[in-house]
LUMMI-319321 format. One record per residue: residue number from 0; x, y, z of N, C-alpha, C in turn. Coordinates in steps of 0.02 Angstrom, whole numbers, always signed. Each point is the difference from the previous one (the first is absolute). Example, Ala and Ser with C-alpha at 12.3 -4.5 7.8 and 13.67 -1.06 7.14 Angstrom:
# LUMMI-319321
<0, <+660, -284, +390>, <-45, +59, +0>, <+45, +60, +0>>;
<1, <-18, +53, -36>, <+42, +59, +3>, <-39, +55, +37>>;
//
This chain:
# LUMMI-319321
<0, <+2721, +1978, +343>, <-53, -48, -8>, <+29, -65, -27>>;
<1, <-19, -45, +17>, <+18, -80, -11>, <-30, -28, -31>>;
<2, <+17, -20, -66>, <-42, -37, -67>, <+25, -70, -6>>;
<3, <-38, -49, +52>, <+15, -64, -24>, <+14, -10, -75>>;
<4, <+48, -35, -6>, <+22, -37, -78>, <-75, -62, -2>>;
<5, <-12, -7, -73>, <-55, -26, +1>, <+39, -66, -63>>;
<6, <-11, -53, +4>, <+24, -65, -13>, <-61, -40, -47>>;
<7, <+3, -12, -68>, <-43, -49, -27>, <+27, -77, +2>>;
<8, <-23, -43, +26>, <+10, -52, -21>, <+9, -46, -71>>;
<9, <+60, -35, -3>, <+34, +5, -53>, <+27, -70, -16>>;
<10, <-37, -63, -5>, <+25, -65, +20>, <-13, -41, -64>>;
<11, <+24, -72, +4>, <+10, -39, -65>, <-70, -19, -21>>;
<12, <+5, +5, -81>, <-82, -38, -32>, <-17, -74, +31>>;
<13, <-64, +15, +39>, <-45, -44, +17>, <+28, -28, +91>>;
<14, <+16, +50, +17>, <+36, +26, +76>, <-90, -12, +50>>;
<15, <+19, -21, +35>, <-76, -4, +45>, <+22, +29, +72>>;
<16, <-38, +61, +2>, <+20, +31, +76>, <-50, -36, +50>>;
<17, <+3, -12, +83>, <-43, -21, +8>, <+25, +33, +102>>;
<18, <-38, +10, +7>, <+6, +4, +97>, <-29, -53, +56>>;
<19, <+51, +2, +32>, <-38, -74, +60>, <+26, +14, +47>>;
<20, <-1, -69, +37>, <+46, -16, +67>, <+104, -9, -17>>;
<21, <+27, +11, +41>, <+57, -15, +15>, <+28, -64, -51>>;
<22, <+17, -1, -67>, <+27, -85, -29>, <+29, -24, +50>>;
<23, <-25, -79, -5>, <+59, -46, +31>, <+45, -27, -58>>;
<24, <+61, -8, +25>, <+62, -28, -26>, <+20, +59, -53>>;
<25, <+37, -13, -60>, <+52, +56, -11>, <+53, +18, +11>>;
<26, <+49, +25, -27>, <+49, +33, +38>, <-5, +68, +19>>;
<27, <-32, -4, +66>, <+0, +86, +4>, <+44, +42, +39>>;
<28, <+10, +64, -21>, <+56, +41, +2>, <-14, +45, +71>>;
<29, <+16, +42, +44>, <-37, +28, +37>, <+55, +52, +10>>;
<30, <-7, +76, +0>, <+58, +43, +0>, <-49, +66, +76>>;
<31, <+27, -8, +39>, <-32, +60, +57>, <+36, +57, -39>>;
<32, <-22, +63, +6>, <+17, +56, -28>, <+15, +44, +54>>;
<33, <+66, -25, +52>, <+9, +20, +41>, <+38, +82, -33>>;
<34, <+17, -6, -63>, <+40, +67, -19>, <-57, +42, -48>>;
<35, <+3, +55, +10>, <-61, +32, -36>, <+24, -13, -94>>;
<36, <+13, -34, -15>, <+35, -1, -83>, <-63, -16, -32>>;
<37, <-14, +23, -69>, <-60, -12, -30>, <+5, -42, -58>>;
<38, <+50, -59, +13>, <+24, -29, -55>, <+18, -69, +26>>;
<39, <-35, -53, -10>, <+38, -83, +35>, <-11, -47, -61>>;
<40, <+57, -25, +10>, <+49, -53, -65>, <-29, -63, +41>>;
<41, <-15, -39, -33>, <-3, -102, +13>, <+55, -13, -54>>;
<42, <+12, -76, +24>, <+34, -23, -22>, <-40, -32, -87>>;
<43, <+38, -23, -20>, <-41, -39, -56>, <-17, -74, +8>>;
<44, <-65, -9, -53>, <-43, -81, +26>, <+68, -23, -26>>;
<45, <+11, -66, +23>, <+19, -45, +5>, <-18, -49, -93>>;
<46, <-47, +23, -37>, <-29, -36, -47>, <-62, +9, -3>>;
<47, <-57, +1, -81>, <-69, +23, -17>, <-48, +4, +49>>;
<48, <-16, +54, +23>, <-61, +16, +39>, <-73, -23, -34>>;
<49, <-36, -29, +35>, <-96, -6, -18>, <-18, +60, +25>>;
<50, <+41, +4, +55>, <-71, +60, +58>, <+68, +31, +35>>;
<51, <-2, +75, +10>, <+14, +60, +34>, <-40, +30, +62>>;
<52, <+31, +20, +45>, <-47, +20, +47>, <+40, +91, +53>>;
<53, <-27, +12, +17>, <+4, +44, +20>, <-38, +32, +54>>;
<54, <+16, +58, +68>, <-61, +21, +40>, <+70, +55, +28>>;
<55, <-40, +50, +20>, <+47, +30, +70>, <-37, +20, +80>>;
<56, <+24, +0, +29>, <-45, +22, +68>, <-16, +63, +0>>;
<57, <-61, +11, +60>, <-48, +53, -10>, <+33, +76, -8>>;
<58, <+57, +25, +24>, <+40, +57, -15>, <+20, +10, -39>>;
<59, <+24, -40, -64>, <+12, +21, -58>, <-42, +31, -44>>;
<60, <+20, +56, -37>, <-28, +36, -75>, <+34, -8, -71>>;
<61, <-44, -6, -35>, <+49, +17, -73>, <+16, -52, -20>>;
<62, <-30, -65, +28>, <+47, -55, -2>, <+6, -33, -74>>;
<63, <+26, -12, -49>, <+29, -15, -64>, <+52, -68, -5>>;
<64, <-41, -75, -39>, <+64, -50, +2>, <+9, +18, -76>>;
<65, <+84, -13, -11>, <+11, -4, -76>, <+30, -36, +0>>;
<66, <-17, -51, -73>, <+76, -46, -18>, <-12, +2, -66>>;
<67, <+47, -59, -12>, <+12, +6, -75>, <+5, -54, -38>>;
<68, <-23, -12, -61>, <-3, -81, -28>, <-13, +11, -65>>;
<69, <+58, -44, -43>, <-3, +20, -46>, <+31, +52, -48>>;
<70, <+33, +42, +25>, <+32, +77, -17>, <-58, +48, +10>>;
<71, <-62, -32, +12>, <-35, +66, +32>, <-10, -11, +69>>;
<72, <-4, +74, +51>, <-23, +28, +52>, <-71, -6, +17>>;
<73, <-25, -35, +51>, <-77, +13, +19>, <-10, +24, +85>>;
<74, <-52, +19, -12>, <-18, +15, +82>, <-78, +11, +23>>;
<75, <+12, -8, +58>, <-61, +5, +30>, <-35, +56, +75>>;
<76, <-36, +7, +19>, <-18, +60, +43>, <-16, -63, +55>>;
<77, <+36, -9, +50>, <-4, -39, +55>, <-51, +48, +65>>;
<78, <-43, -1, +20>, <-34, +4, +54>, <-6, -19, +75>>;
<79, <+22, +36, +43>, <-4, -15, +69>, <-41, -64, +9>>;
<80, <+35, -60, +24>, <-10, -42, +28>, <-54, -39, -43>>;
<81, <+2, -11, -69>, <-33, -10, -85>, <+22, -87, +11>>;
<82, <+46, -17, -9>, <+37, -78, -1>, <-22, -3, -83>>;
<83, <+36, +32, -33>, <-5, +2, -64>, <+11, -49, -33>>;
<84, <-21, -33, -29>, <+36, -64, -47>, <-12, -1, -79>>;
<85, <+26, +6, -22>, <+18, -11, -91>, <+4, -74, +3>>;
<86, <-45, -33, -42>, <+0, -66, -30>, <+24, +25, -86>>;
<87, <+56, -41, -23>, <+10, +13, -85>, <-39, -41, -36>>;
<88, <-11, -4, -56>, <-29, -24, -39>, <+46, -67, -20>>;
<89, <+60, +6, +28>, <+55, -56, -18>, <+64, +26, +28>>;
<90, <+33, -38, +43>, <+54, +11, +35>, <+59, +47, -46>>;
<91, <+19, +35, +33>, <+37, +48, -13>, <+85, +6, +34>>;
<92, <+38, +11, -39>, <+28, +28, +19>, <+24, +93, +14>>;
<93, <+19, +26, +75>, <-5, +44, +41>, <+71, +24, +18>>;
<94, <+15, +55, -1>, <+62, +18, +12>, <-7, +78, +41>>;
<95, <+46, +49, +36>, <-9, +41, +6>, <-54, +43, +45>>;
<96, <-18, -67, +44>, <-67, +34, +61>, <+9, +34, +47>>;
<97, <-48, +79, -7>, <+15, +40, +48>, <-55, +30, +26>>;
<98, <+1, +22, +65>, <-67, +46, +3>, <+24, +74, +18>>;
<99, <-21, +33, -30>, <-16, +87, +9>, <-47, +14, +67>>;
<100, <+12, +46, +41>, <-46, +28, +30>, <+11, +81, +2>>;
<101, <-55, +48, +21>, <-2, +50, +19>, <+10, -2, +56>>;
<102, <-10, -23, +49>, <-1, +34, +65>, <-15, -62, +68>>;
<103, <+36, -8, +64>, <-34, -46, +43>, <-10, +43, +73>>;
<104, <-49, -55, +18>, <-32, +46, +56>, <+52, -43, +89>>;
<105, <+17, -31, -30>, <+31, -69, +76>, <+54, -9, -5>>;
<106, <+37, +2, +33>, <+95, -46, -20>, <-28, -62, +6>>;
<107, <-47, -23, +23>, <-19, -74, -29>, <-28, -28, -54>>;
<108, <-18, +71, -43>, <-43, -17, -74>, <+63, -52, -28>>;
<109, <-48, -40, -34>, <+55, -57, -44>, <-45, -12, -67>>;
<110, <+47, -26, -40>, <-34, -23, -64>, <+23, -76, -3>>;
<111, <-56, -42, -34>, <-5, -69, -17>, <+6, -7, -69>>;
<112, <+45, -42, -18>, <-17, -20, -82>, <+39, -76, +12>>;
<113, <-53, -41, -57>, <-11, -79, +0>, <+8, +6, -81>>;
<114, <+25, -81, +21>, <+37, -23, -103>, <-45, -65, +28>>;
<115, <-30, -16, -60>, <-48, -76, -8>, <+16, -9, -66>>;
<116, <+57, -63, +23>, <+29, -33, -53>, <-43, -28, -43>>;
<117, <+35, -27, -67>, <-66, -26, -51>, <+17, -88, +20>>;
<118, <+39, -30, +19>, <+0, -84, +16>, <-55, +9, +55>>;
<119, <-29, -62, +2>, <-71, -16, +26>, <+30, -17, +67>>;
<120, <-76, -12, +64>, <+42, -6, +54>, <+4, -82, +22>>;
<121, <+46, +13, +23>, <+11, -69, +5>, <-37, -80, +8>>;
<122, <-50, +28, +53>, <-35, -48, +24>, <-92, +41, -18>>;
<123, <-41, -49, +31>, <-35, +42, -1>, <-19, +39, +104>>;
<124, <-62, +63, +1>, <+2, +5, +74>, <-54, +28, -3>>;
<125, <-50, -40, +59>, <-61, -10, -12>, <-11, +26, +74>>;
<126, <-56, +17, +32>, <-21, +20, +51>, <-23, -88, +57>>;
<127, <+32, +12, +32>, <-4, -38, +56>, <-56, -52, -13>>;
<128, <-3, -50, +7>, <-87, -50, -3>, <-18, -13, -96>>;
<129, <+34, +31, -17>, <-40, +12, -63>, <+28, -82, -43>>;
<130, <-43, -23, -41>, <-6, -71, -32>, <+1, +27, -74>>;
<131, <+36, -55, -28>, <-18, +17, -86>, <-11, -73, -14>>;
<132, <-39, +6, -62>, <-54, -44, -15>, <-6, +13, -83>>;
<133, <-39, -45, -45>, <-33, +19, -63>, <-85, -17, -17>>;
<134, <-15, +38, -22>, <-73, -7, -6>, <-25, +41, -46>>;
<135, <-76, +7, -21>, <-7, +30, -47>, <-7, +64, -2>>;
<136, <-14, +44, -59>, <+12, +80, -1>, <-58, +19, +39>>;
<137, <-1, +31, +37>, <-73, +43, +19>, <-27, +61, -39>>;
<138, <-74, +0, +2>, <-24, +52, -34>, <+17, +63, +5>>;
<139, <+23, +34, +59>, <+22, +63, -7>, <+92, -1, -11>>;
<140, <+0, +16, -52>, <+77, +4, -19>, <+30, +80, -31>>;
<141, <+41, -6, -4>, <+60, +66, -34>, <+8, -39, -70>>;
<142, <+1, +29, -65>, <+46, -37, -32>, <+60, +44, -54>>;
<143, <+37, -13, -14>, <+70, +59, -26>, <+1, -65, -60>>;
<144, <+1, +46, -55>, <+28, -48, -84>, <+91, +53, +1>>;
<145, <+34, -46, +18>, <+74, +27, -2>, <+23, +20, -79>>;
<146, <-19, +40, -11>, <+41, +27, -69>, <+90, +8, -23>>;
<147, <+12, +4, +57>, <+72, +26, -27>, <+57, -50, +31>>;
<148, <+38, -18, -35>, <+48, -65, +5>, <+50, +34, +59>>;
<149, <+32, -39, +62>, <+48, +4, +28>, <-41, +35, +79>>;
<150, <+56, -7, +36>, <-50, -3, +78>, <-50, +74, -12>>;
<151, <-34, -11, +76>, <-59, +65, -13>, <-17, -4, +75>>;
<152, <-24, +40, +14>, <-36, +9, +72>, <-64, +43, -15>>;
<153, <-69, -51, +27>, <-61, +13, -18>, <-39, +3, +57>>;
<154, <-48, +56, +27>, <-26, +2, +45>, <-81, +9, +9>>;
<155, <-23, -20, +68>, <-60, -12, -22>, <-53, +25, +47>>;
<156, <-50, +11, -9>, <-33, +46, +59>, <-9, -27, +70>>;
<157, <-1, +49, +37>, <+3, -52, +80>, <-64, -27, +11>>;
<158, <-17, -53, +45>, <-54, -34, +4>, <-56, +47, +58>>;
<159, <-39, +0, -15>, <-70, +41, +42>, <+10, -3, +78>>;
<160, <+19, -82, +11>, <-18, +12, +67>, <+53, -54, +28>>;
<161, <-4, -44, +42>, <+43, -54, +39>, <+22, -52, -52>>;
<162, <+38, -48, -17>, <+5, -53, -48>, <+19, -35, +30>>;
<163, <-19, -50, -1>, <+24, -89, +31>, <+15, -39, -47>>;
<164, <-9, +2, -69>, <+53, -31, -67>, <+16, +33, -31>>;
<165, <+56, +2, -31>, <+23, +32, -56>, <+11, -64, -74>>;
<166, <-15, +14, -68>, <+17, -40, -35>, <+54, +17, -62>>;
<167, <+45, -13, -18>, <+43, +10, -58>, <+3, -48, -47>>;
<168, <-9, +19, -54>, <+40, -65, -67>, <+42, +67, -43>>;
<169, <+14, -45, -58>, <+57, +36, -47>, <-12, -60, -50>>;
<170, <-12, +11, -60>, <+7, -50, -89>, <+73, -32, +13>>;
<171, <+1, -41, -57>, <+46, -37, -8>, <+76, +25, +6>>;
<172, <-13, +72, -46>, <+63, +15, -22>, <+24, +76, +42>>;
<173, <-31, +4, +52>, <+22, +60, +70>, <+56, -41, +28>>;
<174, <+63, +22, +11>, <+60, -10, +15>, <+8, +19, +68>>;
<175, <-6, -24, +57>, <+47, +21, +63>, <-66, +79, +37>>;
<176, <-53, -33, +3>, <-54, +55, +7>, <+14, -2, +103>>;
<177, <-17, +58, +13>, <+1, -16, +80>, <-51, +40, +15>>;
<178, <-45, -13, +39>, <-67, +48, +36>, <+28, +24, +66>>;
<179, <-5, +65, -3>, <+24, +41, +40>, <-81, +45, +39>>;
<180, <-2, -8, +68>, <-45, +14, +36>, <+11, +46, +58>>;
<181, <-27, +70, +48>, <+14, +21, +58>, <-42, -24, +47>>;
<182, <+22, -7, +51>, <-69, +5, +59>, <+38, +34, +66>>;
<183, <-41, +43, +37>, <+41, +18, +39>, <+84, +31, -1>>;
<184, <+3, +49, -73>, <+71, +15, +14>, <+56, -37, -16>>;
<185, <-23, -98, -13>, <+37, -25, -35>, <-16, -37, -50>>;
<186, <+52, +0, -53>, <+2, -29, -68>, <+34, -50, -1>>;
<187, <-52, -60, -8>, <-6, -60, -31>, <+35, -32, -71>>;
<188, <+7, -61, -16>, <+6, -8, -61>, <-6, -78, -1>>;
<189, <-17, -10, -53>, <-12, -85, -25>, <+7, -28, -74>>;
<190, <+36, -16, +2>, <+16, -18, -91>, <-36, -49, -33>>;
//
């Protein structure tokens, strides 16, 4: 009889798991599991991660990312075709990323894992047509009182239905803030 290993999730204070579409940009890693091995090494980021990501295709089981930061080990229970993403509470540094699996069903099963550096992106990238402008706050708003000193990634509920404006501000003393948006599978950003 076959007793899946069972995996708690195990990640840094104030770690935000979240599931979507495919990230754009990143450096992402892509390993086919053309050899049945239940064990794949990445290389290491390059420098402090904001955001981690992770997914494997539909034949994989068991699937498990671990790394390490800090002198401690964390991990997570990755899900068939999940597009997992870890936002930190503050860029991190990451060492030691691997994923575990039990078992694949394809010599084409592959695993994905993405490093989202903590430097901002360069420019900003806005959806095709789109205008920026200033004007005043509108009545239906989000609002976040930032408590804790040094970057942060804050998220906010999705909108009901179609949107044709979006509005952002930030106080005096928000440093290097960027609004980060999906539509369609891709992610936006505007500083």
């Amino acid at each position: 009889m076959f007793i899946p290993l069972v995996y708690g999730d195990s990640l840094p204070s104030g770690t935000n798991v979240s599931s979507g579409p495919y990230p754009r940009g990143g450096e992402i890693h892509v390993v086919v599991l053309a050899d049945p091995g239940l064990s794949i090494s990445f290389p290491d980021p390059s420098g402090p991660l904001y955001r981690l990501f992770s997914t494997v295709t539909g034949g994989v089981s068991g699937a498990v990312l671990h790394f390490d930061s800090g002198g401690v080990s964390y991990s997570i229970d990755v899900s068939p075709n999940s597009n997992t993403l870890m936002s930190f509470s503050h860029p991190i540094a990451v060492t030691n990323v691997r994923v575990t699996i039990q078992s694949r069903g394809y010599s084409d099963d592959a695993v994905h894992v993405g490093y989202f550096y903590s430097s901002l992106p360069p420019t900003d990238y806005l959806p095709s047509g789109t205008s920026v402008g200033a004007g005043p706050e509108p009545s239906d708003t989000h609002v976040v009182v930032l408590v804790n000193p040094g970057p942060q990634t804050i998220s906010f509920p999705n909108p009901n239905g179609p949107v044709s404006k979006l509005f952002s501000t930030v106080t005096t003393y928000v440093h290097d803030a960027v609004l980060y948006f999906e539509n369609d599978g891709t992610t936006f950003a505007k500083k």
